[in-house]
N, C-alpha and C positions, 0 to 999 in steps of 0.2 A: 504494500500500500504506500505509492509516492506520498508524501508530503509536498505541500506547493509553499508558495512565499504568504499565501492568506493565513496559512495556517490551516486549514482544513485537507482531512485526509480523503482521499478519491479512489476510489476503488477504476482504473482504468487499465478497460479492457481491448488491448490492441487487433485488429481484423489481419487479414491477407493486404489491402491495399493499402496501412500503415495510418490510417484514420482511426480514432477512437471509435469505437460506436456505443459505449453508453459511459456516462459518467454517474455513478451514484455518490450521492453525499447521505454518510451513517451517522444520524443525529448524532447527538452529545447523550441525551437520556437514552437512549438504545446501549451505549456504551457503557454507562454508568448500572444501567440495567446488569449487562453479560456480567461486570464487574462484580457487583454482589453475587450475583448468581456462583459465579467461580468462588469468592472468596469465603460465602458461607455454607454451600453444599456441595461441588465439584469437589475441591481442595480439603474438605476435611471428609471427605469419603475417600478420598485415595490414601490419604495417610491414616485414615481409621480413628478418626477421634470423633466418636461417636456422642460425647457429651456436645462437642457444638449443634451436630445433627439434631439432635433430639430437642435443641432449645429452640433450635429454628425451625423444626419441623410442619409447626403449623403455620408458618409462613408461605409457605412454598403454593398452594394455591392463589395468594394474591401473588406472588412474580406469574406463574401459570394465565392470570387474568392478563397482566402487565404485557406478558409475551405477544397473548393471541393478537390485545388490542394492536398493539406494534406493527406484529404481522397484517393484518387486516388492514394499518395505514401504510406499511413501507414496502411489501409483499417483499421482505428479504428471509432468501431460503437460511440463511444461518439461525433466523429464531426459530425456525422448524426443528434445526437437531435440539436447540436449547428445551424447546417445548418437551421433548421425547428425554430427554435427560431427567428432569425434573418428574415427569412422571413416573418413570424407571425408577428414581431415587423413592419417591415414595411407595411404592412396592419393598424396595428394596428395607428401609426403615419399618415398616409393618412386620416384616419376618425375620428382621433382626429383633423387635421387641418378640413376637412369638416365641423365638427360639430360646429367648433369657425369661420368658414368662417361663417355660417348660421347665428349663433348666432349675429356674428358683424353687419350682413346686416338688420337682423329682429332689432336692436334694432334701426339701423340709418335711412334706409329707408322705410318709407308709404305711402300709397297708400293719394292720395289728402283725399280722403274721407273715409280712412277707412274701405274698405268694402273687400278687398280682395290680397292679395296677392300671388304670386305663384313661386313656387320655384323649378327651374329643374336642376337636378345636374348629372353633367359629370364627367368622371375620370381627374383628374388632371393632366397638362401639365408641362412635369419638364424638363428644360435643361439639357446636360449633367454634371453630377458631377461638374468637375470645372468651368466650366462656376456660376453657382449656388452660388460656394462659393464667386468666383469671385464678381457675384453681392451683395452676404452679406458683403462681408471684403470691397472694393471700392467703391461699388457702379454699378449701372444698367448704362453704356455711355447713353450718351443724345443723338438719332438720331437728332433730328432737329437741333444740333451743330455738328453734322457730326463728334461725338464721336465713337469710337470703341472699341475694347476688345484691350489690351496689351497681346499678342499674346509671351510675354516671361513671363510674371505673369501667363498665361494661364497655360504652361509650368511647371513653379516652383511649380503650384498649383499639377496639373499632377504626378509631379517627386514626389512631396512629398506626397502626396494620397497613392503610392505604398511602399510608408516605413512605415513597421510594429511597431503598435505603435502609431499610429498618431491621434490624434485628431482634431476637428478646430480649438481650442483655439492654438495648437503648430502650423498649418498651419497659423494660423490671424498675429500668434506672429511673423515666420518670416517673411511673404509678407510685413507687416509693419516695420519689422526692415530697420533702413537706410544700404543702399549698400556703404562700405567702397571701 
């Protein structure tokens, strides 16, 4: 990808008769986009750090929205493999929690005697996005205290989900920050 003196990179594609024939310009938020996307699921999946995954896990649907929307304005084929990644990833995170849910059960519970146990596995039950984060950052309300959701953290959690860029760690950081 040349670099020109505007400063903008150009994806130019030279023909047979030495004329360009298309020039695309790849926004800056397109960029900024692949950029999280790499730095918070691509790159901690290959190196296996599985706690960033997990924090960011339910993020990964709004980039997924972030993508199509892109796609649909700039019809560039590279958000297509991005799309296909990120789904793949969330597969891939589903059955890696299966595989440590098993793991955790087989190691704590057995059978009186020994002799058998058995193990039937369903798809996983997820709240919606902030609700989720909601129970990682506060905490799950306590029904039998006739606790509920904070229905404006709910909100903040929401508002902030849809800014590009986001993480849990920058979501945990403000829902925890004190209100001036």
């Amino acid at each position: 990808m040349p670099l020109n003196l505007t400063g903008i990179n150009n994806i130019n594609e030279l023909n047979l008769t030495g004329k360009n024939s298309q020039i695309v310009t790849i926004p800056s938020k397109i960029k900024i986009l692949k950029k999280h996307i790499l730095t918070n699921f691509i790159i901690p999946l290959y190196s296996e750090q599985w706690e960033t995954l997990n924090k960011n896990k339910l993020l990964i649907d709004e980039n997924i929205k972030q993508l199509e929307k892109y796609y649909k304005m700039y019809k560039i084929d590279d958000l297509l493999s991005f799309l296909e990644l990120l789904n793949i990833l969330k597969i891939v995170i589903d059955k890696n929690e299966i595989v440590k849910d098993l793991e955790n059960k087989n190691n704590t519970k057995y059978d009186k005697n020994n002799i058998i146990n058995m193990v039937y596995r369903t798809t996983k039950i997820r709240l919606i996005p902030e609700y989720e984060i909601y129970n990682y950052i506060i905490g799950k309300p306590n029904r039998k205290l006739n606790e509920t959701y904070d229905e404006t953290i709910i909100n903040d959690i929401k508002h902030l989900m849809s800014q590009q860029g986001i993480t849990y760690d920058k979501i945990q950081e403000k829902i925890l920050k004190p209100k001036l």
